[in-house]
C-alpha angles and dihedrals in degrees: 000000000000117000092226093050109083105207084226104054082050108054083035097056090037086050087050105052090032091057097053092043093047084050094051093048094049089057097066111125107221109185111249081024127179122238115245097252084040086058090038084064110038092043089055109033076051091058085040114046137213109350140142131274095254094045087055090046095053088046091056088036096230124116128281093240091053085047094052098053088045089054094040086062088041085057093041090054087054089247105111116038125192128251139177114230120266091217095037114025090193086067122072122201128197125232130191108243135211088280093044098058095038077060093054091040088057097047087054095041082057102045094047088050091053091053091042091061092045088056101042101040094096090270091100117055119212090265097036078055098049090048086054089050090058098037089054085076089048101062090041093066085040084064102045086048091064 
């Protein structure tokens, strides 16, 4: 690392603009949208895989019962289907289905597209752009480190 470059003022002034940006994008209305704790639910319960209600609601540290009224709105919207469990029949694990993860794909697609217009609104030029694009693996492995 550069001599010039403090590892602190680094990682505070990433987490700051990371942080805003994170928030604006969040923001973003999507018709038929999901709720943030809806989202929350569905994007995890979809990179985990079929798991139970208490199990979900450990991994996003909120209580079962706030869980349980999320992914009964999730159910309701046709988006998480029960299932009882292959290994134990007395458990049942919820799944995203078809619906679910066209939901998430629409969040993302909006979100993306949010970003692609930023970018390519005459604020970037075509350096400042190519910087953004490597530093887009960077912070990937930034996240993974933490």
């Amino acid at each position: 690392m550069s001599d010039d470059l403090d590892p602190d003022a680094v990682a505070a002034a990433l987490l700051a603009s990371l942080s805003v940006l994170v928030r604006r994008v969040r923001q973003v209305p999507v018709d038929g949208g999901l709720t943030m704790p809806e989202r929350t639910a569905l994007s995890r319960l979809d990179r985990l895989g079929p798991t139970t209600s208490s199990a979900l609601a450990r991994e996003v540290q909120i209580t079962a019962q706030a869980m349980g009224a999320t992914l009964g709105t999730l159910r309701d919207r046709g988006l998480v289907e029960r299932r009882r469990d292959p290994d134990d029949g007395r458990r049942v694990v919820l799944t995203v289905t078809d619906a679910g993860r066209q939901a998430l794909k629409d969040k993302r697609n909006a979100r993306a597209e949010l970003i692609a217009r930023a970018l390519t609104g005459g604020t970037f030029t075509g350096a400042e752009l190519e910087r953004l694009a490597a530093a887009a693996p960077l912070l990937d492995r930034l996240a993974q480190n933490i």
